[in-house]
N, C-alpha and C positions, 0 to 999 in steps of 0.2 A: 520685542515688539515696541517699545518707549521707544529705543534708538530709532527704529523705524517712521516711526509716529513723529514725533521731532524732527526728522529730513523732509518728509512727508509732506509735514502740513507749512513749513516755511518757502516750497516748493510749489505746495496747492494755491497757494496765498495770491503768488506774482503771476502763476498762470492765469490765475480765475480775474487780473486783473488784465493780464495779457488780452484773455478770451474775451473780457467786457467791451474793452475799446476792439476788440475785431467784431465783436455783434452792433457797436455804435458806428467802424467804419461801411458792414455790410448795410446798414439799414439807413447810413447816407447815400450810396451807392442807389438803392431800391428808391428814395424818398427823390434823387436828383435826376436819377436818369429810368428810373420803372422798369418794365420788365421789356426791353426792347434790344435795339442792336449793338448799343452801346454796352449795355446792362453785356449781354450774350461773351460781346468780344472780351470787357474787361473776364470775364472767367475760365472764356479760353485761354489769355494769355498767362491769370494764375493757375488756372491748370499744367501748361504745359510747362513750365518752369520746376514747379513742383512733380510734372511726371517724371520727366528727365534726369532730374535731380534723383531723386527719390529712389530709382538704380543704383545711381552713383552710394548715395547714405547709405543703404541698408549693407550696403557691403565694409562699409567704415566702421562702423558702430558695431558692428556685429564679428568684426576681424580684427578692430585693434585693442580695443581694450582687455578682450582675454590676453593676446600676444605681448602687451605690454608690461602687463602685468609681474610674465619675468623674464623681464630685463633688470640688470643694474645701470645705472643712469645714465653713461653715458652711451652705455647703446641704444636705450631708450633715445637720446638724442638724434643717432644717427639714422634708426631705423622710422622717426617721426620723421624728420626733414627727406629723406629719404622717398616713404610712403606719400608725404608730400605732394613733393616733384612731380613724383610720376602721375599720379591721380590727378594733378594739375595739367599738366601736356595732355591726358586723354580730353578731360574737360577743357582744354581750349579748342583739339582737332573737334570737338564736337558741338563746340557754338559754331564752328567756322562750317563745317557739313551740313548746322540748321539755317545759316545766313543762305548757303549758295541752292541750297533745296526749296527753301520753305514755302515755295506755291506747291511744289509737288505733296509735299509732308503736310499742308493745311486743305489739302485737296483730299487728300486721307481722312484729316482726322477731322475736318468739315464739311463734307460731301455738298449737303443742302446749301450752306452758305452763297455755294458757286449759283445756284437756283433762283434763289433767292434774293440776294442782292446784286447791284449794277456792279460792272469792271471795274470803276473807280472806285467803289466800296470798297470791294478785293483787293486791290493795289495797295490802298492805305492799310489795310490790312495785314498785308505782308510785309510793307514797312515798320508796322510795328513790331511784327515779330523777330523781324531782325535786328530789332534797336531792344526789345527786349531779351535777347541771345548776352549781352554784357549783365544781366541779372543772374546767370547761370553761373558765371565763374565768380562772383561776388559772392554768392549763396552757399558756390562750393567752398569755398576760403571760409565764410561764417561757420559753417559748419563742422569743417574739422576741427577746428580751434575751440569748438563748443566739449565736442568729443574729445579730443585733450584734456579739455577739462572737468569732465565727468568723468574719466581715469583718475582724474586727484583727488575723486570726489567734492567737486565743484557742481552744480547738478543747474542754479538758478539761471543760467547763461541764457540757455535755451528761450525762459520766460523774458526774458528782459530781448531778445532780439525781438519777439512778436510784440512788446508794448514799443519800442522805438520805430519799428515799420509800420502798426496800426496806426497808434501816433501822428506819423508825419503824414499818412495819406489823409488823415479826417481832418487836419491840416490844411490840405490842399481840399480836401474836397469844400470844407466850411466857404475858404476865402479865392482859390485860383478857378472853378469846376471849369471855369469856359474853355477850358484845354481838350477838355473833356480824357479819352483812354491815352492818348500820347502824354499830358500830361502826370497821371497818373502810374504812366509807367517809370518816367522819367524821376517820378517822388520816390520810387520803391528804387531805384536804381543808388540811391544818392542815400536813403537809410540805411540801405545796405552794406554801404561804403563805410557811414558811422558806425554801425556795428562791426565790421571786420575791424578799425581802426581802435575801438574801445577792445574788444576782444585782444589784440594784439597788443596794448599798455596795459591789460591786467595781467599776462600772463608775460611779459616783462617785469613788470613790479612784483610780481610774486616768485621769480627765478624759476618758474617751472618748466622751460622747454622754451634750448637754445638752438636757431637754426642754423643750418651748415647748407651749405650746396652741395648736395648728393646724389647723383644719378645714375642708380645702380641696377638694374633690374634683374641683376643673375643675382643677387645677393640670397642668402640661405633663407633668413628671413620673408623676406619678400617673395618668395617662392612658393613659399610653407604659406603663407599669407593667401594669395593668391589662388592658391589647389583648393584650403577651405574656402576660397569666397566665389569659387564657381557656382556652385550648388544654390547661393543666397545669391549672387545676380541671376540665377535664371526662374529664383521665385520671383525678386523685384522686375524683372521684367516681362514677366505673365500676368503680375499683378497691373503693372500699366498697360497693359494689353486690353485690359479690363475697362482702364480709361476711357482707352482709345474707341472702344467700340459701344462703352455709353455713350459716348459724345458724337460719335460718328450717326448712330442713331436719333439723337436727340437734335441733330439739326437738321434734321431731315421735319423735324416737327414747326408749329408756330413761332413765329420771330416773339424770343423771349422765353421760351419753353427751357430751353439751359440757365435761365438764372435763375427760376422757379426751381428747377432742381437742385443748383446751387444754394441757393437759401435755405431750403429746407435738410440740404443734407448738412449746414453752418451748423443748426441748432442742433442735429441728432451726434452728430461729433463732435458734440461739448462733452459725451461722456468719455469716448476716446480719446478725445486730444487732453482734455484735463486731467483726468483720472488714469484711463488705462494707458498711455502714455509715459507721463510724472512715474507710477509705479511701474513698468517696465523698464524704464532707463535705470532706475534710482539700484530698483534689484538686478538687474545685467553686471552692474559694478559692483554690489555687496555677495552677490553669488559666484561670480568670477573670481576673486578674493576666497573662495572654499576650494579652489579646484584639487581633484585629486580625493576628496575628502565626501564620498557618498552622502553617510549620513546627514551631515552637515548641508550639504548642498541642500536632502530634502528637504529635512528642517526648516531650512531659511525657504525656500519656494513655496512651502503652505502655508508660511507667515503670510508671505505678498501676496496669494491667491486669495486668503480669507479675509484680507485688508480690502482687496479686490474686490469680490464680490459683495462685502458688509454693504460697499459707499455704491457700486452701480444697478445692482438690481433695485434698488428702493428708486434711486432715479428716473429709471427705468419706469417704473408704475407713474410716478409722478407725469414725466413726458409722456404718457402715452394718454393719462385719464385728461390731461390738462392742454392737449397737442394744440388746438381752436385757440386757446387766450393766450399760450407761448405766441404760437406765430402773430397772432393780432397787435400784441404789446411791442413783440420788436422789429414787425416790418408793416403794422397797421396805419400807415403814413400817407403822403405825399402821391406818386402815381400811382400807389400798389391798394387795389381797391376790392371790395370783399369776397370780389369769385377767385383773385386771388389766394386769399387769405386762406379759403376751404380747399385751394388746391394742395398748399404749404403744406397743412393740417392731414391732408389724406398722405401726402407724400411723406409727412413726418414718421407717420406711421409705419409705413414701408422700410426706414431707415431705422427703427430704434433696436430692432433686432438683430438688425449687419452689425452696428455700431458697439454693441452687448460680446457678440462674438468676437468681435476684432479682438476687443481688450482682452477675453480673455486667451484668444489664439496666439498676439502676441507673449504674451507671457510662457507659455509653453511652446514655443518657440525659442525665447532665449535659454530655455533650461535644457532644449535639444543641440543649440548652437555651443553651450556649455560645453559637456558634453561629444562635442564634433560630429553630433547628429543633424546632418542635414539635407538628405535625401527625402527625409517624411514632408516637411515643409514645400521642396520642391514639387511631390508630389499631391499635395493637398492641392497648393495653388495653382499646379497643371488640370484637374479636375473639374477645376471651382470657373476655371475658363470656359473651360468647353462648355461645361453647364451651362455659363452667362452668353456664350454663343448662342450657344442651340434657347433659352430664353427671350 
């Protein structure tokens, strides 16, 4: 439990500083441009980056670092550049499918937008989204590179990408804003860049993983690869389904109503993204490291479940007695004015429970992925759809 405690809290550290400047960039956001169209669009377009993505991840993280595991190094080489390649080709066919779609695909997942604002609105609209399509394959690069390096038990990578992208935007937003969302995307696009390039000279400098041009798709590996990670892209994409059809929803409501829910779900996923997050990744790679070995597995999963639950359930009270002065302190600003603030507050509310779960779903999830249990997952988050459907 030290050892734990020591990765842990060096880990909590850079995030919690990560998470600080994304609550100082959300709350420039709120303070410069309020809860309106602007506000609306910048969230679409972090949303849909991150849904998209978010597919792609959970099948990286959740397939390579057990498979890695055993390898000796130089097939670990081959079978990294490799995995690569390929995930890279799908991820370019798939920015170029959202560039030549994307009135159709934001007519889905916007409905109201089209109601609502003029043609010209829409237009630029869809220009952005297609200029935001080159943050997808930058995000996917950042990330496996991340995952690489949480295989070597490198874990802080993750945190240090969210401080150089909050960063540069509150950046822009302090001294460029009159760009307004095209600017802003354009900042995130160019962080992005710096992270892939710093990621890319640490893991140079450390000799961990040399690439080859490898294009192999029959390869045994990659097969095996692939069989387990059906099962985990068809939860990650029932879970963006989920996106899809809150937002699809939500814009059917008052211009500004999506960044009201945006905001508020910022602060209820400080317990998820910091906490239950950090200790999912941290234990995926110290549990994985047992494999074959029962015991041991359980051992080490009740460690990180009771580390779990020790630090988010008290949280948990805290945000919920406290929801009114959280939201007022960090978005009680500039256009965001106090019928606002009581909506944040109720909304928060709504969210502290999902956010409680996640963390701890995710965690027994990696101990089923362990394991090669992964048909329960699929079918929880097929469920959990319909549910949100029919809700």
């Amino acid at each position: 439990m030290r050892n734990i405690l020591k990765i842990f809290s060096g880990v909590i550290i850079l995030v919690l500083v990560s998470k600080c400047l994304g609550f100082v960039r959300e709350s420039f956001v709120a303070t410069i441009y309020g809860a309106g169209y602007i506000s609306d669009v910048y969230v679409i377009e972090d949303g849909l980056i991150n849904a998209i993505y978010t597919v792609c991840a959970g099948v990286i993280s959740t397939t390579y670092i057990p498979k890695i595991l055993e390898l000796n190094k130089k097939k670990k080489d081959a079978f990294t550049s490799n995995y690569f390649n390929i995930l890279l080709s799908i991820m370019i066919l798939v920015s170029i499918f959202m560039i030549i779609f994307s009135p159709i695909i934001l007519k889905i997942l916007v409905p109201g937008f089209y109601s609502m604002y003029s043609t010209d609105v829409i237009h630029s609209l869809i220009i952005i989204t297609r200029i935001n399509m080159v943050s997808l394959i930058l995000v996917f690069i950042e990330n496996y590179l991340i995952v690489i390096l949480q295989a070597n038990n490198y874990f802080i990578f993750s945190s240090l990408q969210g401080i150089v992208l909050n960063f540069s935007v509150i950046i822009y937003l302090a001294f460029f804003n009159q760009y307004e969302i095209t600017g802003i995307i354009i900042t995130k696009i160019i962080a992005h860049l710096l992270n892939a390039i710093m990621l890319i000279v640490f893991i140079n400098y450390k000799k961990i993983f040399k690439y080859h041009f490898i294009y192999n798709i029959k390869d045994n590996n990659i097969a095996e690869v692939f069989r387990n990670a059906t099962p985990v892209l068809v939860v990650n994409i029932v879970s963006q389904l989920n996106y899809i059809v809150d937002r699809s929803m939500a814009s059917g409501l008052d211009s500004g109503s999506m960044a009201l829910l945006s905001y508020a779900n910022t602060i209820a996923s400080l317990l998820y993204s910091v906490v239950g997050t950090s200790i999912c990744n941290i234990a995926y790679t110290k549990i994985s490291e047992k494999q074959g070995d029962k015991i041991k597995i359980g051992k080490s999963f009740n460690e990180y479940l009771d580390l779990l639950l020790c630090i988010v359930l008290p949280c948990c009270v805290v945000m919920c007695v406290d929801s009114d002065i959280l939201c007022g302190i960090i978005y009680g600003r500039g256009k965001i004015n106090s019928d606002n603030i009581n909506v944040l507050s109720r909304i928060l509310w709504l969210y502290i429970p999902s956010n409680f779960a996640m963390c701890v779903r995710d965690l027994y999830n990696r101990l089923l992925y362990i394991n090669k249990n992964t048909k329960i997952p699929s079918l929880i988050n097929m469920i959990g759809l319909i549910l949100n459907i029919i809700f």
